[in-house]
C-alpha positions as CSV (number, residue, x, y, z in Angstrom):
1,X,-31.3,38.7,-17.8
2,X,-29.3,36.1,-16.1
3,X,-30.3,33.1,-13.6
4,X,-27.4,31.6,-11.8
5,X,-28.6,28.1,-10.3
6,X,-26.9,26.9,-7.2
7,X,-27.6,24.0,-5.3
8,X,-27.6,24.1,-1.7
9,X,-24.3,22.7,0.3
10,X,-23.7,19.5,1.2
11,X,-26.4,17.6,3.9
12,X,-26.3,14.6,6.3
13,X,-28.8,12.9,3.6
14,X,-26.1,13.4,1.0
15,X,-23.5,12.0,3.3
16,X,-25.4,9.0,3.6
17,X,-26.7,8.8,0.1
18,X,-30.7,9.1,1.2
19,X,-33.4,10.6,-0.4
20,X,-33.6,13.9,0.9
21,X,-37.1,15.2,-1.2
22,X,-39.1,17.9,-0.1
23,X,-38.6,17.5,3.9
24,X,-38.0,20.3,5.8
25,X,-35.3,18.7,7.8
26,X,-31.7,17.6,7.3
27,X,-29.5,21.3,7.6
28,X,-25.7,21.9,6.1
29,X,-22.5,19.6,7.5
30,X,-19.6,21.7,8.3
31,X,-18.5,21.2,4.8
32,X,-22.2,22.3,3.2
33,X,-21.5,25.7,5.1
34,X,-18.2,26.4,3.4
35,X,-19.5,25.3,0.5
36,X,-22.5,28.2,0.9
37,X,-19.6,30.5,1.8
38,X,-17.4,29.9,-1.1
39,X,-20.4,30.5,-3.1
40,X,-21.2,33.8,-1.5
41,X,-18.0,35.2,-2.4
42,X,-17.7,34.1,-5.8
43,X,-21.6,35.3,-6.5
44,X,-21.1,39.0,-4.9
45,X,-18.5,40.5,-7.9
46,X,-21.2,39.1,-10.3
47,X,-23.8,41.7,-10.1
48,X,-26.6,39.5,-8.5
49,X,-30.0,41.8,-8.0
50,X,-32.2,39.4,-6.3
51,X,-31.5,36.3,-4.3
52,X,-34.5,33.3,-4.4
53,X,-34.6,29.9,-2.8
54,X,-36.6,27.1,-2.1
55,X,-37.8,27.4,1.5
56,X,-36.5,24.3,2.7
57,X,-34.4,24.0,5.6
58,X,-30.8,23.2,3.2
59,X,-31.8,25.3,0.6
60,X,-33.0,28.6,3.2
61,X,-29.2,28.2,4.9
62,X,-27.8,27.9,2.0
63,X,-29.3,31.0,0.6
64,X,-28.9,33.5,4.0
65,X,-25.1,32.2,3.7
66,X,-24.8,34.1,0.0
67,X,-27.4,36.8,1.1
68,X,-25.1,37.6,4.0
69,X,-21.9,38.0,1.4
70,X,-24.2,39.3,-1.4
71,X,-26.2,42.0,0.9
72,X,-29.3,41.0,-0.5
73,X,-32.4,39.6,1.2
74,X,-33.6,36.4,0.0
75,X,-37.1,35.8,-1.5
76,X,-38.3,32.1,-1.0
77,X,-41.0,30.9,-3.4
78,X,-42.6,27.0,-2.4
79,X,-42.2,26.5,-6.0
80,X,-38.5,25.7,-5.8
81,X,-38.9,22.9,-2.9
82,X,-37.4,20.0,-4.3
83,X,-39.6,17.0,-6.0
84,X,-41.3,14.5,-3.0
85,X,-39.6,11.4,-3.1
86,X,-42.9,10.0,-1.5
87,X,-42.2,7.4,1.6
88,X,-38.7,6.8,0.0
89,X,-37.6,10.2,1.6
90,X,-34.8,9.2,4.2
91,X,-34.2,5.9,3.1
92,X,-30.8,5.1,1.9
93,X,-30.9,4.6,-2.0
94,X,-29.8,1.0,-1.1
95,X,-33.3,0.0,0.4
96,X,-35.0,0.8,-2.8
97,X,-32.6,-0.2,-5.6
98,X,-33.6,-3.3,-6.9
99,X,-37.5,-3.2,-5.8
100,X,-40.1,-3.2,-8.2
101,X,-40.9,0.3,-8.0
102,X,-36.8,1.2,-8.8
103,X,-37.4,-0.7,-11.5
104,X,-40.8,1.2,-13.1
105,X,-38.4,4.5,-12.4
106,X,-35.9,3.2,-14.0
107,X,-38.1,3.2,-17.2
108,X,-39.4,6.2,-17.1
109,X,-37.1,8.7,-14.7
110,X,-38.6,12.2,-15.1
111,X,-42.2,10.7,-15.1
112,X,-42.3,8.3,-12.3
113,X,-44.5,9.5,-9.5
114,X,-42.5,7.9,-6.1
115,X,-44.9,6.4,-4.1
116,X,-46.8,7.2,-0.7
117,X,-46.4,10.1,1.2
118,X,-43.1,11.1,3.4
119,X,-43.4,11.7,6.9
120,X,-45.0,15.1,6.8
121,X,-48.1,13.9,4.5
122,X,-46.5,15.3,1.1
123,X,-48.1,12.8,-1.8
124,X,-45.1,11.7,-4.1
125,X,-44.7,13.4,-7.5
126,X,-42.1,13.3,-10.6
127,X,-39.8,15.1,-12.1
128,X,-42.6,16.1,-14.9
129,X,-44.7,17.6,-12.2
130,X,-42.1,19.7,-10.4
131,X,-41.5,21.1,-13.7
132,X,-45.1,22.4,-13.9
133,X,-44.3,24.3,-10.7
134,X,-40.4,25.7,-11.0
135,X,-41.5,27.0,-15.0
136,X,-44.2,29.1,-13.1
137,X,-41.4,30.4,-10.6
138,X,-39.2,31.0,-13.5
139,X,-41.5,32.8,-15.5
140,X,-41.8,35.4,-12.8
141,X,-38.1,35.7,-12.1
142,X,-37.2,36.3,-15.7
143,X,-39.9,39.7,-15.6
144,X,-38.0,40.4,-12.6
145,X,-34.9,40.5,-15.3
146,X,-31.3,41.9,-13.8
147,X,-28.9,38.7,-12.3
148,X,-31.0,36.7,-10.4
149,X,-29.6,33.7,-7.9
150,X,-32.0,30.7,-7.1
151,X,-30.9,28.4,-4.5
152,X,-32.8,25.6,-5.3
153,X,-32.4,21.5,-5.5
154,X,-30.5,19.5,-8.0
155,X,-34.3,17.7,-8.9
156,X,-35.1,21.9,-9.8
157,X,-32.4,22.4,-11.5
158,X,-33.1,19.2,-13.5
159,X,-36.0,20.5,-14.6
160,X,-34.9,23.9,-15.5
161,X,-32.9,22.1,-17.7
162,X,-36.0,20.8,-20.1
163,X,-37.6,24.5,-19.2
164,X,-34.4,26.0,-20.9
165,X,-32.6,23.8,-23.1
166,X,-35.4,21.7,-24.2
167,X,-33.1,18.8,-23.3
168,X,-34.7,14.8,-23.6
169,X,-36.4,13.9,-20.3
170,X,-34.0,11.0,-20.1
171,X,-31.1,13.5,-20.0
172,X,-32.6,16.2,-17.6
173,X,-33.6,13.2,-14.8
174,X,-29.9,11.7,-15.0
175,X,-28.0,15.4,-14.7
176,X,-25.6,16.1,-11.9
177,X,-23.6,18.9,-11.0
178,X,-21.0,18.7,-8.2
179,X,-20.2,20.7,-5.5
180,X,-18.1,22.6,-7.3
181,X,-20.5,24.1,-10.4
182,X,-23.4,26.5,-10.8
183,X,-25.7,26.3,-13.9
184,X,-25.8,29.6,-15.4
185,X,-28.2,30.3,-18.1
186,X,-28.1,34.3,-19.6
187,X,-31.5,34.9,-21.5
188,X,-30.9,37.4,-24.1
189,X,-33.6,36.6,-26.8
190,X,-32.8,32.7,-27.1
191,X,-31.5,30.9,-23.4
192,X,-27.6,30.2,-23.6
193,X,-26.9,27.7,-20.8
194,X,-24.0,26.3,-18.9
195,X,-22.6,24.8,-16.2
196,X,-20.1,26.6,-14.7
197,X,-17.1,25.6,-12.1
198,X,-17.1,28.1,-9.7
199,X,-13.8,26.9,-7.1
């Protein structure tokens, strides 16, 4: 069994370092598509059986862009949305550094729970609770077994981080991958994990 973790392409958000959370809006720049497409083709000579993907907007393009390559239909599973950012969602990361709240998150990364809701009502959460949620999801991917894909969120694969590598919380909350890399983790009795640069 393998899961092969991408995160979707590159959004306006990103551009303009916001926090884009679990909101349904902000879809793929020009250079998010390619990004989608690249992935596709590298993804469709590695034996992929089943495609899932967060059902957010970034994410769901993301995915019908490697489905389209890959020839198989995508299964979206809520579980996969990225964390809520609370009523930080779509503020640049500038309007929050420095504020009391940064600073309780800073303390405590993958616990804090951002505050308020965003603008479609969802409550805030952490990194902690998400992980609650995507272990769930991955539990019934791995029965699935074969070479699965998940399109998911870099907050997700965060968490899938302490869900298979038992990394510190610290660690998980502060890993990145760039536009370039995949995290690939092959479970064959005990998880071997890695992050792989894909073009």
């Amino acid at each position: 069994m393998e899961i092969i973790m991408v995160r979707h392409g590159k959004t306006i958000f990103a551009d303009e370092n916001r926090f884009e959370g679990c909101s349904s809006v902000n879809p793929l720049t020009d250079e998010g598509v390619k990004y989608a497409k690249d992935a596709g083709n590298y993804l469709k000579s590695r034996g992929v059986t089943a495609i899932y993907s967060s059902p957010l907007a970034r994410a769901k393009q993301t995915a019908d862009i490697i489905s389209d390559t890959a020839g198989i239909p995508v299964k979206t599973d809520e579980r996969l949305r990225e964390i809520c950012y609370g009523s930080w969602e779509g503020k640049a990361k500038s309007e929050v550094e420095g504020s009391q709240e940064w600073k309780e998150r800073q303390n405590d990364k993958y616990n804090y729970i951002h505050p308020g809701k965003n603008s479609e009502g969802h409550e805030g959460e952490s990194y902690g609770s998400a992980e609650k949620r995507a272990k769930l999801a991955f539990e019934e991917i791995k029965k699935e077994g074969g070479t699965a894909v998940v399109v998911c969120h870099i907050g997700i694969i965060r968490v899938a981080r302490r869900i298979f590598e038992n990394i510190p919380e610290k660690d998980a909350a502060d890993f990145w991958i760039t536009a370039d890399e995949i995290y690939n983790v092959k479970l064959n009795g005990d998880a071997k994990a890695e992050v792989v640069k894909f073009r």
